[in-house]
N, C-alpha and C positions, 0 to 999 in steps of 0.2 A: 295393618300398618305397624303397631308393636312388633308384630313378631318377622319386622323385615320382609314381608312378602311383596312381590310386584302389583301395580294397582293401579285397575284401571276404573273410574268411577265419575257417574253424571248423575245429574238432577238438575231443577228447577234454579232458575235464577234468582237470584236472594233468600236464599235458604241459609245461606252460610258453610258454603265450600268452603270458603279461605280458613276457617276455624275448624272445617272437618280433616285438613294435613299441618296447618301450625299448629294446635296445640298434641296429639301425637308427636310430631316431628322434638319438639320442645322436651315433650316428657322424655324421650329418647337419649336426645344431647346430656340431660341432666346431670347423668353421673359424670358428663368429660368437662361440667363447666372446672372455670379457671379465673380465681381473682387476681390471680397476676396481671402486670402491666406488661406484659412480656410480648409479642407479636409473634412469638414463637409459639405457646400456649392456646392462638386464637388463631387457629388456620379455620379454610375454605372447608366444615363438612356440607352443609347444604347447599345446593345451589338452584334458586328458582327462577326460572324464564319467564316470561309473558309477551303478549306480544305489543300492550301500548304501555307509553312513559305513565298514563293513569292507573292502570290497574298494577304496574308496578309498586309506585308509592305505595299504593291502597292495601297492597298485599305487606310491603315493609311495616306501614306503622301497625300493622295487626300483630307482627309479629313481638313489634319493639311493644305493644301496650299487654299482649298475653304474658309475655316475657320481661318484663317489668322488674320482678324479685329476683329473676336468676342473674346471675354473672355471667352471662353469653352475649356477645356482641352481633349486630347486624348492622347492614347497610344498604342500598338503592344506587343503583350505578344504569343511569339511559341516555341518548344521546340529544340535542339540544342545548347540554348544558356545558359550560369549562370542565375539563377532566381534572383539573389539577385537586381543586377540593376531593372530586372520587379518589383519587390517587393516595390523599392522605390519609383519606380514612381505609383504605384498602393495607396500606403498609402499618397501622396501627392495629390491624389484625381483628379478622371479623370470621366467626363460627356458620354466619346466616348470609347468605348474599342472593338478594335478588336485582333483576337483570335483566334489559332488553336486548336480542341475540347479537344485532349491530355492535352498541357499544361494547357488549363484553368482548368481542370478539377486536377490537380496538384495547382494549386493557389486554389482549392476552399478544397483540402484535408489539406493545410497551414493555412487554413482561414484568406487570405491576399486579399480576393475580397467576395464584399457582392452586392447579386441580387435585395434587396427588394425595391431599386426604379427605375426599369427596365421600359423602358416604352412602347421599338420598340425592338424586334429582328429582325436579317438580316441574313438570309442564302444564301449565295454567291457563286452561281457554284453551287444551291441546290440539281441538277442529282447527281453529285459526292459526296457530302455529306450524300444523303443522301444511295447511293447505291454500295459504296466501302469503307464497314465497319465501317462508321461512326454512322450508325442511334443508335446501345447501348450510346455510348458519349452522343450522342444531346437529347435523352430520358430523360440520365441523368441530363443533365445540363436543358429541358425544365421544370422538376420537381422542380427546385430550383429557377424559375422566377417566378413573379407575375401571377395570372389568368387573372387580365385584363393588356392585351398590344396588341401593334400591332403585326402584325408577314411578314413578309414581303419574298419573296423567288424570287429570281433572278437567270435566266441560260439562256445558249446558246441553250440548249436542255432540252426537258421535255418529255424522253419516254413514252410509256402507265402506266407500272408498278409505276415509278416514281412517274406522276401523279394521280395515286389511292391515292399513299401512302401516299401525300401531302392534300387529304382532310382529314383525321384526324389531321393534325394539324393546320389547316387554318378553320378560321370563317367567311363563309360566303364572301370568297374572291372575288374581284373583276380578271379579268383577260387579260391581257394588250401583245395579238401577235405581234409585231413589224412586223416581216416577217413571211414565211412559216417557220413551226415547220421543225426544224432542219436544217435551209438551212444555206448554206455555201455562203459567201460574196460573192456577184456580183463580186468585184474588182479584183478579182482572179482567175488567169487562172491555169488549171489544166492538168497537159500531165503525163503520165506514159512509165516507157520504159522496156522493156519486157528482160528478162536476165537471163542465167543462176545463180543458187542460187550463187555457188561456184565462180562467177563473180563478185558477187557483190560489194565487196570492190573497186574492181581496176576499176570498172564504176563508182562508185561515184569519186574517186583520177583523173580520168578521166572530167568527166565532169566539176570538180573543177578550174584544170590546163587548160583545153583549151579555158571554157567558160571565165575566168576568175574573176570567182564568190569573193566575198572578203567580205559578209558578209551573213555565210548560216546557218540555225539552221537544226541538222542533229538527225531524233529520230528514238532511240532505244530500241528497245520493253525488253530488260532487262539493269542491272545495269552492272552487267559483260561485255555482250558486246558493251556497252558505253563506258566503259574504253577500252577498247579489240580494239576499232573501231579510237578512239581517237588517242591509240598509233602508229596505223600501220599509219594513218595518217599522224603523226610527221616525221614516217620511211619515207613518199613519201614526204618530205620537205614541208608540210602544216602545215600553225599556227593553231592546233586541241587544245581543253580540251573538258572536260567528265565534266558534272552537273547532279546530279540523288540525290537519297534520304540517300547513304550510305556517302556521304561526310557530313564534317560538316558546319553548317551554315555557317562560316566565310570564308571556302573554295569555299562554292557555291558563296556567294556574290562577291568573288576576280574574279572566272571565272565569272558570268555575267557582270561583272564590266568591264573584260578587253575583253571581247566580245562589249559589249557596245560601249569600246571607240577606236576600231576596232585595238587595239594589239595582239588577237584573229581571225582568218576569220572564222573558224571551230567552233562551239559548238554541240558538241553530247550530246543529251539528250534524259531521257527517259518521260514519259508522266508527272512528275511531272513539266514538262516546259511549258504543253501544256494549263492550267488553271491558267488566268490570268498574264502571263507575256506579257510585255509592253516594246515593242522593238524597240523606232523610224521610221520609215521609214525601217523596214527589208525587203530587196526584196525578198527571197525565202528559202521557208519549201523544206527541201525533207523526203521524206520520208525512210528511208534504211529498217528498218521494219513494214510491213506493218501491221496497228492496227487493233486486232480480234472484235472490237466492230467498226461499224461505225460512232457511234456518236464521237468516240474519233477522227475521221477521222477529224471532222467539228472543233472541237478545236483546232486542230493539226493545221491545216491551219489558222486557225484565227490568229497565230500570226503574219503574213503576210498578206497587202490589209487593213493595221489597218485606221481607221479615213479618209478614203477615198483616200487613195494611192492605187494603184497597189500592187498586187504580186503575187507570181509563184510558183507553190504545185506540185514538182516532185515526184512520187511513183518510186522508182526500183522493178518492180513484177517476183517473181520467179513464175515456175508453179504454186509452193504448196500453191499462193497466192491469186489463181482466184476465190475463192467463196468468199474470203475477199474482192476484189476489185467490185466483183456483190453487194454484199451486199453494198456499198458504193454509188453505181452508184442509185441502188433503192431508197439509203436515200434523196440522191440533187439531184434526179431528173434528171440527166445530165449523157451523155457520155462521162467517161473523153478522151480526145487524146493519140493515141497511137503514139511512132514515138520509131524506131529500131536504135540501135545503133549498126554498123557492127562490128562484132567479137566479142560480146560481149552477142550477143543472145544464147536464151537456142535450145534444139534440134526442127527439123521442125514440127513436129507433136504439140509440147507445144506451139511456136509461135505463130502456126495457132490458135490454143484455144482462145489464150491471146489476140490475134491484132480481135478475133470476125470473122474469114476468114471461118470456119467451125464449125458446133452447136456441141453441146458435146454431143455423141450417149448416152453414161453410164456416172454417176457420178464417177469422179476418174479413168477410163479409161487410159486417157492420162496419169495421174500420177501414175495409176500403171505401165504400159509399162513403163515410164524408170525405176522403182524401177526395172523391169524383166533387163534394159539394163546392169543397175548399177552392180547386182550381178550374170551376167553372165549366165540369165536364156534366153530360145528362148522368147520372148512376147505370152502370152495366155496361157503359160506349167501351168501344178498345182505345185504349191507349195512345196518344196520339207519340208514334214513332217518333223517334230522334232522327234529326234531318243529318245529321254528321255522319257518310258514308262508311267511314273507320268503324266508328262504333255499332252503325246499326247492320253493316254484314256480319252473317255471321261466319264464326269461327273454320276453317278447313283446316283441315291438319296436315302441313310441312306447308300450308301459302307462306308463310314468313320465310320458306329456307330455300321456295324454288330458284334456281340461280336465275339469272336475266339471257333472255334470248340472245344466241350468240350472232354475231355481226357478218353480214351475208359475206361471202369473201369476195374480193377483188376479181374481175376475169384475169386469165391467165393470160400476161402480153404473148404478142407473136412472137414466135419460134426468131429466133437471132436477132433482134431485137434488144438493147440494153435498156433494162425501166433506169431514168433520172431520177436520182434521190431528192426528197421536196427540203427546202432551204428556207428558214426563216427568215420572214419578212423586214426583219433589223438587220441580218445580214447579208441582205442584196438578195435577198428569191424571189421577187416581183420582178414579172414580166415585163421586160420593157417595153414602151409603147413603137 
C-alpha cells in the first residue's frame, strides 16, 4: 500500500482490516497535511465506500482517532440523516471522506463534493458492495475519479464471481490472504440445535432465560420479523429491540447504543448488523434465521471472537434449513455441533437428517413427509390435484393464440332473390303481428 500498488486483500473478521488501510493511508497523506483553515488546502484525496451507515461511522472514527495528531480532516456522509450538516462539513474541506454509495451519489447531484484530487479509493466489505446492488452506484461514482489512483478492496470473503468481477477494476493488484478464503475465526465455537420451525421463538426465550445470556446479537433474515421477534421477546420479560434498514438512523444508533451499554440484552437484527459492526467483547451470535448465502454465515459470526476473544455462533435449524446448514459446513470446513434440546425438537425422522444419524435417501424426502403430515395426507399418496381446470391442464403450446372457430356462413339466398337488411328493434324492425 506504501508504495501505491493496487490491493486486493481478505481475512478473518475482527482482525483489524479497518487499521490494516487507515493507518498506511494516513502515513501517505502526511506530507500534504495542511493547518490551514482554508478549504482549498483540504480537498477529497481519500474516498472510502461501504455498504451500511454502521460500518461507515465505524470506519470514520478509526480514522479521526489514528489520526488524532495530524492536521488532516475527515468526515461520514450516509443517508437517513439531514444532508445540510454533511454539506457543511463537506465545504469546510476534508482530505478523508467515507461514504455510503446512495448518499454520496446525492452530494455529487448537489455538487457539494468534488473528485478531481482523489488519490486512493477503498472499498470496504467489497463482496457486498459489489454484489448486492451496489456495483451501478460505484460504476457511477468510479467514472467521476481520477484515472490515476490507487484502488484498494478489503473483505472477509471474496467468492469466485466477486473476484472475476474485481479484475476489471483493479490494476495489476497485488493480493494479501490472511487466512483461508472465507474462514470463520478460530476463536469461535459453533453448535446448532435442531427444532421444530414453529418452536423457534420459545427456544431462543429459552435458552436466553436459563443460560443466562445478557448480551446476544439475535439475526433475522427479514425486517418484519426483527420487529416481530423483538416484541414477543419483551412479551417473555426480555430487554429485546429490533435494528434493520427500515428504522431511522437515529433510531438504530439509540438501539445499538443501548445494546452496547448493556440496558438492552437482546438485539434482533437483520444482516444489515452483520458488516462491520464493532461490539466489545460480544459473547454470542445466534442465529434464529438461518442465512441462504453461506458467506453471510462467516459475517454473521464475526461479530463475536472479535480481536482475539472468544465466542459462541448458535444456529436454531428447522428442517427446511439443512441444505443451508450443509452449505455452511462446506464453506469452514468444519462440522458444526449438534446438541438437542428436549421438547423442543422437530419430529424423529427430521432429527435424524439434522443431527447426521441417517444419509438423506431423496432430496427433500424428509421435508416433504411432513408437508404429507402437516396437511393430513398418508406420507408417499400423490398429491391431491387442483380442481381449478385452468391451472390443472396442462400447458400446449399456441392453445392461448388458437384463433376462435370461424362462424358457419349463411346459405346462399336464391338466385334473384333480394336478402332484406335486418333493422333494429327501436327502429321499427319487429314484425308486425
Amino acid at each position: 500500500m506504501l508504495s501505491g500498488r493496487d490491493l486486493m486483500a481478505g481475512a478473518q473478521t475482527g482482525t483489524g482490516k479497518t487499521a490494516a488501510f487507515a493507518l498506511p493511508i494516513l502515513q501517505r497523506l502526511a506530507p500534504l497535511a495542511s493547518a490551514s483553515a482554508s478549504p482549498a488546502r483540504h480537498p477529497v484525496r481519500v474516498l472510502v465506500l461501504t455498504p451500511t451507515r454502521e460500518l461507515a461511522v465505524q470506519v470514520f472514527e478509526s480514522f479521526k482517532d489514528y489520526g488524532k495528531h495530524m492536521p488532516l480532516r475527515s468526515t461520514v456522509v450516509y443517508g437517513g440523516v439531514d444532508m445540510n450538516a454533511q454539506i457543511d462539513q463537506l465545504r469546510k474541506g476534508v482530505e478523508i471522506l467515507v461514504a455510503t454509495p446512495g448518499r454520496l451519489l446525492d452530494h455529487v447531484q448537489n455538487k457539494t463534493v468534488m473528485f478531481n484530487q482523489v488519490s486512493v479509493l477503498v472499498l470496504d466489505e467489497a463482496d457486498r458492495m459489489l454484489d448486492m446492488g451496489f456495483l451501478p452506484d460505484i460504476k457511477r461514482i468510479i467514472a467521476l475519479l481520477p484515472k490515476e489512483r490507487q484502488n484498494l478492496l478489503f473483505s472477509a470473503t471474496f467468492p469466485d464471481e466477486i473476484r472475476a468481477l474485481t479484475k476489471t477494476l483493479l490494476r495489476n493488484p497485488a493480493e494479501v490472504q490472511v487466512a483461508a478464503r472465507n474462514a470463520a475465526a478460530d476463536s469461535v465455537t459453533h453448535v446448532m440445535h435442531p427444532v421444530a420451525r414453529e418452536k423457534k421463538r420459545e427456544l431462543l426465550s429459552y435458552l436466553i432465560q436459563t443460560r443466562g445470556l445478557k448480551q446476544v446479537l439475535v439475526f433475522s433474515g427479514t425486517r418484519i420479523g426483527a420487529n416481530r421477534l423483538a416484541h414477543q421477546l419483551r412479551r417473555d420479560h426480555i430487554h429485546a429491540d429490533a435494528i434493520h434498514g427500515d428504522k431511522s438512523q437515529a433510531e438504530r444508533e439509540a438501539a445499538l447504543a443501548d445494546f452496547k451499554s448493556g440496558k438492552t440484552n437482546v438485539l434482533v437484527a437483520t444482516d444489515v448488523a452483520s458488516r462491520g459492526l464493532d461490539i466489545e467483547g460480544l459473547p454470542q451470535v445466534i442465529n434464529f434465521d438461518v442465512p441462504h448465502s453461506p458467506e453471510d454465515y462467516v459475517h454473521r459470526i464475526g461479530r463475536t471472537g472479535r480481536a482475539g476473544l472468544t465466542g459462541e455462533a448458535i444456529s436454531l435449524v428447522a428442517p427446511q434449513d439443512h441444505d443451508a446448514i450443509a452449505a455452511i459446513e462446506r464453506l469452514i470446513k468444519k462440522r458444526i455441533e449438534r446438541v438437542l434440546v428436549p421438547s423442543f425438537e422437530a419430529s424423529g425422522a427430521s432429527v435424524a437428517v439434522l443431527m447426521g444419524d441417517e444419509p438423506r435417501r431423496e432430496p427433500n424426502r424428509g421435508r416433504d413427509r411432513g408437508r404429507d403430515r402437516d396437511r393430513g395426507r398418508h406420507p408417499g399418496a400423490s398429491p391431491k390435484k387442483p380442481s381449478d381446470p385452468i391451472f390443472s391442464a396442462p400447458y400446449e403450446p399456441g392453445s392461448a393464440s388458437k384463433p376462435e372457430p370461424a362462424a358457419k356462413p349463411e346459405p346462399q339466398q336464391q338466385s334473384g332473390k333480394r336478402r332484406q337488411p335486418q333493422v333494429a328493434a327501436l327502429l321499427g324492425g319487429l314484425k308486425r303481428a
